[in-house]
Structures are given as structure tokens and as C-alpha cells.
DRENTORMI-996412 format. One record per residue (C-alpha): chain; residue number from 1; y, z, x; residue in one letter. Coordinates in pm, whole numbers, plus 50000, padded with zeros to 5 digits. Layout:
{"A", NUM, {Y, Z, X}, "A"}
...
% end
This chain:
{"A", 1, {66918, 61710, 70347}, "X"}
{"A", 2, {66555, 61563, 70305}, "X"}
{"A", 3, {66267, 61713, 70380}, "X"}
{"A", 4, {66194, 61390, 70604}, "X"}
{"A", 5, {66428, 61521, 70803}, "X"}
{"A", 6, {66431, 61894, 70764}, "X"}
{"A", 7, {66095, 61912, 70915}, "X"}
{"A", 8, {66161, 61735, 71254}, "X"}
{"A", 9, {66467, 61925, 71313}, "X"}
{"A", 10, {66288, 62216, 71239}, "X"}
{"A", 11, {66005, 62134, 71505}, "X"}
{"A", 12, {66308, 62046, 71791}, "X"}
{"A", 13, {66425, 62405, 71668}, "X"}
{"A", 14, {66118, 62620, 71776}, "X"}
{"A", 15, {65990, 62414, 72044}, "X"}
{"A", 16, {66383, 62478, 72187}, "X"}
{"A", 17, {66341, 62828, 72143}, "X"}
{"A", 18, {66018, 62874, 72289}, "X"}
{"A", 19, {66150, 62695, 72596}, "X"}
{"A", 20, {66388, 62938, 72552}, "X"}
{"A", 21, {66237, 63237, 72569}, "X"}
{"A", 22, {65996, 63120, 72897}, "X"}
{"A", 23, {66296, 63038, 73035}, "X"}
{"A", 24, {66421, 63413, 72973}, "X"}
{"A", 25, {66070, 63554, 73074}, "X"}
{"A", 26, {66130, 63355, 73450}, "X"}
{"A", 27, {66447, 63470, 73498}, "X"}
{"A", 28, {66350, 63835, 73414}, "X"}
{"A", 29, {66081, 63828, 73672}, "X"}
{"A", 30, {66252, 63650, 73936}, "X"}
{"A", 31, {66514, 63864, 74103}, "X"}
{"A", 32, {66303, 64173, 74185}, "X"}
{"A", 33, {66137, 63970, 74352}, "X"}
{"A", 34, {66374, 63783, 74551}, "X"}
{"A", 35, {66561, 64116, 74566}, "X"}
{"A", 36, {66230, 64285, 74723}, "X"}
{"A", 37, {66222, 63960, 74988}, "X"}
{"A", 38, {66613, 64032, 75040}, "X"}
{"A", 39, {66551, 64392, 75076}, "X"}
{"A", 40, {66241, 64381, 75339}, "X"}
{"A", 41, {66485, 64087, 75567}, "X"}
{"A", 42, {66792, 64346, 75547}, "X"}
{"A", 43, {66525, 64668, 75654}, "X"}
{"A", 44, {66363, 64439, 75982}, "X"}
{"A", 45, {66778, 64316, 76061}, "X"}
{"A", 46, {66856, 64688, 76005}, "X"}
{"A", 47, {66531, 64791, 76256}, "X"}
{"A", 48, {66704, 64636, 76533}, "X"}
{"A", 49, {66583, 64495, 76876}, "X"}
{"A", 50, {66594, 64842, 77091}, "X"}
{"A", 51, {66294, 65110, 77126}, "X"}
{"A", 52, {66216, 65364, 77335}, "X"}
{"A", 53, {65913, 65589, 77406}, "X"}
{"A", 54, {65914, 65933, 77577}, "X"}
{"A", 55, {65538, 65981, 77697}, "X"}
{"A", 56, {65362, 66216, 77892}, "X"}
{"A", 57, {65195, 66001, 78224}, "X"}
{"A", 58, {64912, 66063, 78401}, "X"}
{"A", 59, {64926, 65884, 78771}, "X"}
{"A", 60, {64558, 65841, 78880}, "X"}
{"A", 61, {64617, 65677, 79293}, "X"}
{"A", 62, {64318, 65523, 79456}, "X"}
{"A", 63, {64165, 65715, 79666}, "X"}
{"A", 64, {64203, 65404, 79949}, "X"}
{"A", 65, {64404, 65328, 80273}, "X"}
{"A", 66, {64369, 65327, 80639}, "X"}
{"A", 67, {64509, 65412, 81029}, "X"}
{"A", 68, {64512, 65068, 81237}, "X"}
{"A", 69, {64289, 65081, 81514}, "X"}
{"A", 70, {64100, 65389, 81446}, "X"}
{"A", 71, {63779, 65289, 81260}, "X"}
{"A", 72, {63660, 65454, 80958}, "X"}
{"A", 73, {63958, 65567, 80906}, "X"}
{"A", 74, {64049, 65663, 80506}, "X"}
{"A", 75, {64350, 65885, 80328}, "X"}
{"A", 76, {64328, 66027, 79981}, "X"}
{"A", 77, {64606, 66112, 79768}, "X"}
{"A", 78, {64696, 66384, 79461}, "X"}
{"A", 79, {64677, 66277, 79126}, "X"}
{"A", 80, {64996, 66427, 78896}, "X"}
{"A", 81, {65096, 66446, 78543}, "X"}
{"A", 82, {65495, 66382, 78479}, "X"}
{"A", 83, {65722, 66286, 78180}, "X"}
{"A", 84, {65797, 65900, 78199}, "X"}
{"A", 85, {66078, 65693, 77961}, "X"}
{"A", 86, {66065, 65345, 77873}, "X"}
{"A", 87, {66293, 65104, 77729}, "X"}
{"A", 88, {66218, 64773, 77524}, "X"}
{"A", 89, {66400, 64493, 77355}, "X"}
{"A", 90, {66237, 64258, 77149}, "X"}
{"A", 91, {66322, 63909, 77194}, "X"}
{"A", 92, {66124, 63820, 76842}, "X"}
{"A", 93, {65847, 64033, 76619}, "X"}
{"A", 94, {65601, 63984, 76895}, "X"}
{"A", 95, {65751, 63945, 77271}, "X"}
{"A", 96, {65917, 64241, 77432}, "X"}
{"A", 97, {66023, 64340, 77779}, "X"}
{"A", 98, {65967, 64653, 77850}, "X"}
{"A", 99, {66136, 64871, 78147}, "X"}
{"A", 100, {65936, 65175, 78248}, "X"}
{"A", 101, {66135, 65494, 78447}, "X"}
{"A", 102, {65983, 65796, 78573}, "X"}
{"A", 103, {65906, 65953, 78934}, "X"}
{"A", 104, {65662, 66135, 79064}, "X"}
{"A", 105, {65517, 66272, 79393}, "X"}
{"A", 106, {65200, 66202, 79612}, "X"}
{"A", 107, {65017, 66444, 79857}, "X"}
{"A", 108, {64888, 66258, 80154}, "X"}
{"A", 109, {64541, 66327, 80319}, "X"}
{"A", 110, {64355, 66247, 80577}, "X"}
{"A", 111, {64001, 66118, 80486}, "X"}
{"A", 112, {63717, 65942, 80639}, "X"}
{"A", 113, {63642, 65986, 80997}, "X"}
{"A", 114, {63974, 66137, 81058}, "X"}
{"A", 115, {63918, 66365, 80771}, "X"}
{"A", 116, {63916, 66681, 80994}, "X"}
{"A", 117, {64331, 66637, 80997}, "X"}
{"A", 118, {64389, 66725, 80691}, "X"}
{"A", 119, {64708, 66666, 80523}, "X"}
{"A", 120, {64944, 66422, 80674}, "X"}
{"A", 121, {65226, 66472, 80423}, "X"}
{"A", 122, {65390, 66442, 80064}, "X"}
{"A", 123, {65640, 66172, 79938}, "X"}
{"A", 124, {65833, 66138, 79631}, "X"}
{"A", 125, {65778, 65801, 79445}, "X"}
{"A", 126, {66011, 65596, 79177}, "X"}
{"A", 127, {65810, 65362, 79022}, "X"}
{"A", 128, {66050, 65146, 78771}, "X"}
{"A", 129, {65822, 64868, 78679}, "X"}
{"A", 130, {65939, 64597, 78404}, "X"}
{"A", 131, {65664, 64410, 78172}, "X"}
{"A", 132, {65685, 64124, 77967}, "X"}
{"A", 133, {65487, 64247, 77651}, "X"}
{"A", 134, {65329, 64033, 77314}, "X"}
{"A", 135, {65297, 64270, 77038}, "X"}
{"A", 136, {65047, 64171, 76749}, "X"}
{"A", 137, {65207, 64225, 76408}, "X"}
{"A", 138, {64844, 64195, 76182}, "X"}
{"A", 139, {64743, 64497, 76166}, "X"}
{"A", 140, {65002, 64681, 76000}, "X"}
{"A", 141, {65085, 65004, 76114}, "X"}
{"A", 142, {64866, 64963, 76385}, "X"}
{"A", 143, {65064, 64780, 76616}, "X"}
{"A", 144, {64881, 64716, 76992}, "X"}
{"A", 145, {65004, 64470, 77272}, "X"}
{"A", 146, {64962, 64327, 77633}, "X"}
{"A", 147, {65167, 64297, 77878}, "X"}
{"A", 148, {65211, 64227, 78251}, "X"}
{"A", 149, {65504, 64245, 78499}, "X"}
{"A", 150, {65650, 64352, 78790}, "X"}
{"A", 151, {65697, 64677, 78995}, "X"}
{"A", 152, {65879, 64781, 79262}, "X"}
{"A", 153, {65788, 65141, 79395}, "X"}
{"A", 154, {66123, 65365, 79637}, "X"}
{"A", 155, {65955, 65594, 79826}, "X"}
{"A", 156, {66213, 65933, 79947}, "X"}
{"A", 157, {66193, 66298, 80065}, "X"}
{"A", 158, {65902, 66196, 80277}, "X"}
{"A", 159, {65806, 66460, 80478}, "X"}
{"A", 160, {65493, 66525, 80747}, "X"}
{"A", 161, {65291, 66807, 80810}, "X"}
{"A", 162, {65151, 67025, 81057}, "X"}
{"A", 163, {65112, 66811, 81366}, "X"}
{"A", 164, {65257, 66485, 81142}, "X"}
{"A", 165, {65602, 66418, 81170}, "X"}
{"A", 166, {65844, 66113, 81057}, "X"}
{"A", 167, {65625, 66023, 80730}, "X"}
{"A", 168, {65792, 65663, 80619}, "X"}
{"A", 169, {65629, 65460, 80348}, "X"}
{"A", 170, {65759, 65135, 80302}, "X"}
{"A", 171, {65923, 65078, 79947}, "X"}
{"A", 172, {65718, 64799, 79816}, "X"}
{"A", 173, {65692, 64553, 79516}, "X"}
{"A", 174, {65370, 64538, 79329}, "X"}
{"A", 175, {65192, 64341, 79006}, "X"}
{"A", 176, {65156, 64545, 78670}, "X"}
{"A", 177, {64889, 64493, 78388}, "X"}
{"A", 178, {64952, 64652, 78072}, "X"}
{"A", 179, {64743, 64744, 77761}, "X"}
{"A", 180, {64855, 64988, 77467}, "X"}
{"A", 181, {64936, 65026, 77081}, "X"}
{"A", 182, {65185, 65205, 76907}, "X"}
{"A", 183, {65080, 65329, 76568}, "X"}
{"A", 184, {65386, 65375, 76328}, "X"}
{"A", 185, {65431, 65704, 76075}, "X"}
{"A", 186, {65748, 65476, 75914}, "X"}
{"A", 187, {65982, 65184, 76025}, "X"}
{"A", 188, {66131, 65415, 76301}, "X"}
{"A", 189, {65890, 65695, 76412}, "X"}
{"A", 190, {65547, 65623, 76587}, "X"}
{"A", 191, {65289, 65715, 76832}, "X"}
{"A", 192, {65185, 65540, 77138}, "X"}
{"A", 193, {64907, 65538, 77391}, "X"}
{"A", 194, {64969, 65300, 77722}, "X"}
{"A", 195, {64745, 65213, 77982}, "X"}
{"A", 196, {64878, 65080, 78321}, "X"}
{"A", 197, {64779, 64924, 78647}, "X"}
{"A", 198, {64963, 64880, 78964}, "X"}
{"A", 199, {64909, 64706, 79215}, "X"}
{"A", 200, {65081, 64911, 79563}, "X"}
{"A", 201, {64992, 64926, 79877}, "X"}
{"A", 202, {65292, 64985, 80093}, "X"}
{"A", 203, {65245, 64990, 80472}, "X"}
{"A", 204, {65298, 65326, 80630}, "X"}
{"A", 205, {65352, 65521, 80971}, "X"}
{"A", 206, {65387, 65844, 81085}, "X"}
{"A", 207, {65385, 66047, 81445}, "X"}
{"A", 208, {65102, 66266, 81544}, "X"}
{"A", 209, {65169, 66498, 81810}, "X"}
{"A", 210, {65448, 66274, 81909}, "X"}
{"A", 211, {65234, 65945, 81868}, "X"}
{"A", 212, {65292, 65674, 81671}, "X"}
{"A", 213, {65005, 65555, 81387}, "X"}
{"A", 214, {65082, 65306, 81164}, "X"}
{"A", 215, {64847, 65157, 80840}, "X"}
{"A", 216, {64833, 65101, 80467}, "X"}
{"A", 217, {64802, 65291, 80196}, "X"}
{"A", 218, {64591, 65148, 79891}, "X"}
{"A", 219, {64773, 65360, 79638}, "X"}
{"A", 220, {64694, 65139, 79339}, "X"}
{"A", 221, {64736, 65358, 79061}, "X"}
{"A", 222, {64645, 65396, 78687}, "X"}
{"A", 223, {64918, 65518, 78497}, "X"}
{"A", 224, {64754, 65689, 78135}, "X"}
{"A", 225, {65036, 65783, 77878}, "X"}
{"A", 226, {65064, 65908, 77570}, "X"}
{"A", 227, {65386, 66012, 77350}, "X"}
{"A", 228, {65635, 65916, 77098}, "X"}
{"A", 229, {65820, 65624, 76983}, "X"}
{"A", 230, {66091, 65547, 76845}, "X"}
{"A", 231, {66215, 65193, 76727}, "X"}
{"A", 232, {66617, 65091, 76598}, "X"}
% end
């Protein structure tokens, strides 16, 4: 064979085999990291839509409410500390519903110008109060959101005392604001701090001495929690 044609053959020969070895080079570096992209899709599917949170809840009532016809009138009401579970399912990365459970109790007082009755009574409370949530993804494990819902508060085991008798608070249905973050220790395992604010004020009655007094109480309560979470 000429070298005429020796030389161009040889030329086809290594630019072939440079294209070659790129070609080689791509491959080598493309499946990790399609296989890391595969890999973090399969962990989120593998996550799951369900979390729950076990907190410990604060229940801060205002201090608010009222007997019709008697003016100046006021009640008061005990603050309490109880364990509260919630429930979420996430509809994508960043909307939730949430479904809050927990009960608690309230001491009734009389306040204002009939302040010199003292307690009217206690009543149990179940508060289950379901949010619509958007959770920002951005900040890694840092993980806050909004949200804002419904609740609708049972009142039971209502009791008077001393000269109050027949304690009824009206089970009522209330707006809820919501403001909180989670902050995540891995994909499953987290931290959360959650601020709440109802809005209750149920009607109420009760018999003094035999008479009837009716009114409302402006219960409106903060709800400050704090506990664990856990996401699958």
C-alpha cells in the first residue's frame, strides 16, 4: 500500500479511537449519576405520604367571656399542659393536611364584677382540629410551614360547683391558624415546634342557686407544642 494512502487511513484510525475513548470516558461517568438520581426518586417513593408527631401541648385560653345581662361580668379559665397526636398526609412535597387529636380540661371562674363567686366549674374538652398545611422544601433539613383549618371543640364531664349546678358548654366549631417547622435528624426522624390558634367561643349556661345564667365563653386558645416526628 502507498504511503498516499497509508497516511489518511492512519489519521481516520486515531481520530476513531479518540472518539473512542471520549465515548468510553461518558459512559463511565454517566450511570452513577443517573443511578444517584434513580436512587434519591426510589428513597422520597420509599418516604411515603404518612407522618405523625407526638408533642407535648401547652393550651394557653383567653382569659375572656361573659354572663348576659349582668354587666361587667368576666370568667377566666386554667391553662394545662397535655400530650397531643397528629396525623398528616401529603398530597405533594409541599401541601399536607394535617389532623390534630388530643383532650384536655378547663377550670371555669368567675371574674370581673362577679368575681367574688369564684369557681363556676370544670369541663373536659376534645379539640380535633384539621389544617390544610404548605410545607417549604428550601431549606433543607429545616423544614417550616403554614397552615390553617378547621376545628370543632366536644365539650363532656361538665360539672358545676358550689352553688353552680348543670354546667353545659355548647360543642362548637371554630377557625385554626397554624405556624411551625419540623427540623429533620434523617429522612424519617425529626423535631417539631407548632404554634396554634383557635378561634372558640361556645355559648354556655349554668344554674346558680337554682337560677338560670346563660353567656359566652371567649376561650380562644393558643396551643404551643413541641415533640417528635416521624415521617414514612
Amino acid at each position: 500500500m502507498s504511503n498516499t494512502l497509508t497516511r489518511p487511513l492512519s489519521l481516520v484510525a486515531a481520530i476513531a479511537l479518540v472518539a473512542i475513548g471520549q465515548a468510553a470516558a461518558a459512559a463511565d461517568l454517566t450511570p452513577p449519576a443517573a443511578a444517584a438520581a434513580e436512587a434519591e426518586a426510589a428513597d422520597i417513593q420509599a418516604l411515603g405520604p404518612w407522618q405523625i408527631r407526638l408533642r407535648a401541648l401547652g393550651v394557653i385560653t383567653n382569659n375572656s367571656g361573659r354572663v348576659n345581662g349582668i354587666d361587667g361580668s368576666d370568667l377566666s379559665y386554667s391553662d394545662t399542659i397535655v400530650p397531643e397526636l397528629d396525623i398528616s398526609y401529603y398530597f405533594t412535597d409541599n401541601i399536607a393536611a394535617e389532623l390534630i387529636l388530643g383532650t384536655t380540661y378547663a377550670n371555669i371562674d368567675a371574674a370581673g364584677s362577679i368575681d367574688a363567686l369564684g369557681k363556676v366549674g370544670k369541663t373536659w374538652l376534645l379539640p380535633p382540629t384539621l389544617t390544610l398545611q404548605y410545607h417549604f422544601t428550601d431549606f433543607g433539613a429545616f423544614k417550616p410551614y403554614v397552615g390553617a383549618g378547621v376545628n370543632y371543640t366536644l365539650f363532656y364531664n361538665q360539672s358545676g360547683k358550689g352553688a353552680f349546678s348543670d354546667l353545659d358548654v355548647k360543642n362548637e366549631f371554630g377557625a385554626a391558624l397554624q405556624v411551625g417547622f419540623d427540623y429533620m435528624l434523617d429522612e424519617h426522624w425529626g423535631v417539631n415546634f407548632d404554634v396554634k390558634k383557635l378561634f372558640l367561643e361556645p355559648e354556655w349556661k349554668v344554674k346558680l342557686d337554682g337560677a338560670p345564667l346563660s353567656g359566652k365563653a371567649k376561650l380562644d386558645p393558643w396551643l404551643i407544642g413541641t415533640g417528635i416526628t416521624y415521617r414514612f
